[in-house]
C-alpha positions in Angstrom: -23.4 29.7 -66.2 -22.2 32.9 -64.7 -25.3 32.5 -62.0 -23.8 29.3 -61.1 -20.2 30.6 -60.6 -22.0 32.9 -58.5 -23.7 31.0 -56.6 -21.3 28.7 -56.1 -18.5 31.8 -55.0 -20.7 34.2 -53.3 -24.1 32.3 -52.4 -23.9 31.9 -48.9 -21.5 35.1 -48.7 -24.1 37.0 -50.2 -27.2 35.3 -47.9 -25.3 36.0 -45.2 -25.1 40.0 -45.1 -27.8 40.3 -46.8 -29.3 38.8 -43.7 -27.6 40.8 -41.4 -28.2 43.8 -43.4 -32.4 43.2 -42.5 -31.5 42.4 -39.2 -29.3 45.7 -38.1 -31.4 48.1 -40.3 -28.2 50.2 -40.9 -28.5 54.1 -42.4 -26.3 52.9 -45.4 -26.9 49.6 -45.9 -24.2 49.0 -49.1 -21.4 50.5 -46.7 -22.6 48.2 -44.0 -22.8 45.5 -46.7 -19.4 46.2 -48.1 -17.7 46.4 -44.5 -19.5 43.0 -44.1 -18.3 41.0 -47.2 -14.8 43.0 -46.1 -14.7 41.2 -42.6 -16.3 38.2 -44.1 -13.4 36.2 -45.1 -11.5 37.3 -41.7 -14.6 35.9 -40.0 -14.4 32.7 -41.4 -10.4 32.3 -41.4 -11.8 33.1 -37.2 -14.0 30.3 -37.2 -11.9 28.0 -39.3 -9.6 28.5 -36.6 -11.9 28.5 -33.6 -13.4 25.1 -35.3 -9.2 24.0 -35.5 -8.8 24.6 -31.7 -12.2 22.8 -30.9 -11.0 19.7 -32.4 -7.2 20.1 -30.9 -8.6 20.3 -27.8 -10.9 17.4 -28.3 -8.4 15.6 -29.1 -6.1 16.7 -25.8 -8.8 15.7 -23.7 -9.8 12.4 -24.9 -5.2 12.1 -24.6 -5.3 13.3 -21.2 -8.7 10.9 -20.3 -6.5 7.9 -21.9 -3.6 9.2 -19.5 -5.7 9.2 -16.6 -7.6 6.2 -17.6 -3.2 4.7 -17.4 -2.8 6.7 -14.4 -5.8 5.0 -12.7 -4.3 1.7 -13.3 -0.9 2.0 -12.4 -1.9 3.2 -9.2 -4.4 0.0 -8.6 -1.3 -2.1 -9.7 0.7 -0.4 -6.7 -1.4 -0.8 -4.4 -1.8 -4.5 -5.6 2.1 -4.8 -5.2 1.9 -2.8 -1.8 -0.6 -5.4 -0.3 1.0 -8.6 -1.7 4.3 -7.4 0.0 2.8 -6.3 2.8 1.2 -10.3 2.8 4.8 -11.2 2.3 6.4 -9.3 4.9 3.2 -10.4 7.5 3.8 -13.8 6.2 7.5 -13.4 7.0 7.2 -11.9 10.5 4.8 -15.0 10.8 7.3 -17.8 10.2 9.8 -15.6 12.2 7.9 -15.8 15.4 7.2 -19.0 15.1 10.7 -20.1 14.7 11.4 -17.8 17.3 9.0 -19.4 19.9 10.4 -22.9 18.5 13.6 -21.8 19.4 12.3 -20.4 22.9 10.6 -24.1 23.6 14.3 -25.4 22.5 16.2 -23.3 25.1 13.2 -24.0 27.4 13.5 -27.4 27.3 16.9 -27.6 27.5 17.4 -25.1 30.5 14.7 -27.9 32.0 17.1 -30.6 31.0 20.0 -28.9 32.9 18.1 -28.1 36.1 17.3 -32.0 35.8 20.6 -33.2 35.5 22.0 -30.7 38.0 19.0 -31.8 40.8 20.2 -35.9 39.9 24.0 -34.6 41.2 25.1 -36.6 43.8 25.9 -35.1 47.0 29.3 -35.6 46.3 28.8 -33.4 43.5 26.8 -31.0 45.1 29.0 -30.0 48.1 32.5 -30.9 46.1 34.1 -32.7 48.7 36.7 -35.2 47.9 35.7 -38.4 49.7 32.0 -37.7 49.9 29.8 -40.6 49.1 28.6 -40.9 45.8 25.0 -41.3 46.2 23.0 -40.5 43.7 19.7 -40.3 46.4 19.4 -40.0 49.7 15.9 -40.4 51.1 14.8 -39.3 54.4 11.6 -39.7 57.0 9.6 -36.5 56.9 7.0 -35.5 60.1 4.3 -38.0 58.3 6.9 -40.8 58.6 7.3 -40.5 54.4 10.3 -40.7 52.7 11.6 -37.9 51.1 14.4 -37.5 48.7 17.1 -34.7 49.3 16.3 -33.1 45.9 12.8 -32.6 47.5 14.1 -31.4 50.5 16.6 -28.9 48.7 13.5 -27.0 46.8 11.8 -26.6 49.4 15.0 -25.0 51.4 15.0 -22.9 48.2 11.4 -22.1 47.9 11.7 -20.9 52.0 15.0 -19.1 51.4 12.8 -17.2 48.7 10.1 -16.6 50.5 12.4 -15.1 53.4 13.8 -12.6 51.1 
C-alpha cells in the first residue's frame, strides 16, 4: 500500500532525478538530488505554464487566421462593389453620351431645318423691302443655258465670298 502511495506521489519525480543524477555524475549526488526534487515542482508549475501559453497562443492564431480568413473576404466583397459601380457609373456615362449625341442629332437637324426655311425666304424677305415681290423662286439662265434658282446662286456667292477671305 505505502509502495503504491509512492509510486503514485513520487514515481516519475523520483525517475526523473534519479535520471539526471546518472547523467550529470555530480560529487554529491543526494545534494544534487535534493536541489533537484527542490526545483522540481517549480519546473513543472514552468512547464505547466509554458504548456498554458502554447495553447493560448494556439488558440490566438487560429483567431487571428479566422480574422484574416474575414479580412480576405471583405476585401473581395469591395472590390466586387468597386467594379459593379464602376459598371454602373460606365453604364451611366454610356446612356449619357448617347443622349447627348441624340440631342446633338436634334439641334443638328433643327439648325438644318432653319437654314432650310431661311434659303425658301422670298426675296422679299431676304432684302426687307416693302413692295418687293413675293416670290418664293426666282430661277435664272446660267453660262450652259440651265436654270438656276437664286438660292443656288446665293451659296455659291457665299462659298466665293469664303474662299476670298
Amino acid at each position: 500500500m505505502e509502495s503504491q502511495y509512492l509510486k503514485r506521489c513520487l514515481g516519475s519525480c523520483l525517475k526523473k532525478g534519479l535520471a539526471e543524477v546518472v547523467e550529470h555524475r555530480p560529487a554529491d549526488p543526494i545534494e544534487y538530488l535534493a536541489h533537484w526534487i527542490y526545483n522540481y515542482r517549480r519546473i513543472l508549475d514552468e512547464e505547466e505554464k509554458r504548456m498554458l501559453e502554447r495553447i493560448e497562443l494556439e488558440q490566438e492564431r487560429e483567431a487571428a487566421l479566422v480574422e484574416l480568413e474575414m479580412l480576405r473576404k471583405m476585401k473581395e466583397e469591395e472590390l466586387m462593389i468597386q467594379r459593379k459601380l464602376e459598371e454602373q457609373r460606365q453604364g451611366q456615362l454610356e446612356q449619357e453620351h448617347e443622349e447627348w449625341e441624340l440631342q446633338n442629332e436634334d439641334n443638328e437637324m433643327l439648325l438644318q431645318q432653319k437654314d432650310q426655311e431661311e434659303n425658301e425666304k422670298t426675296i422679299a424677305e431676304l432684302t426687307d423691302r416693302p413692295g418687293a415681290p413675293n416670290l418664293t423662286r426666282v430661277e435664272e439662265l446660267d453660262e450652259n443655258g440651265q436654270f438656276e434658282s437664286i438660292a443656288d446662286l446665293m451659296a455659291e456667292a457665299e462659298q466665293e465670298s469664303s474662299q476670298l477671305i
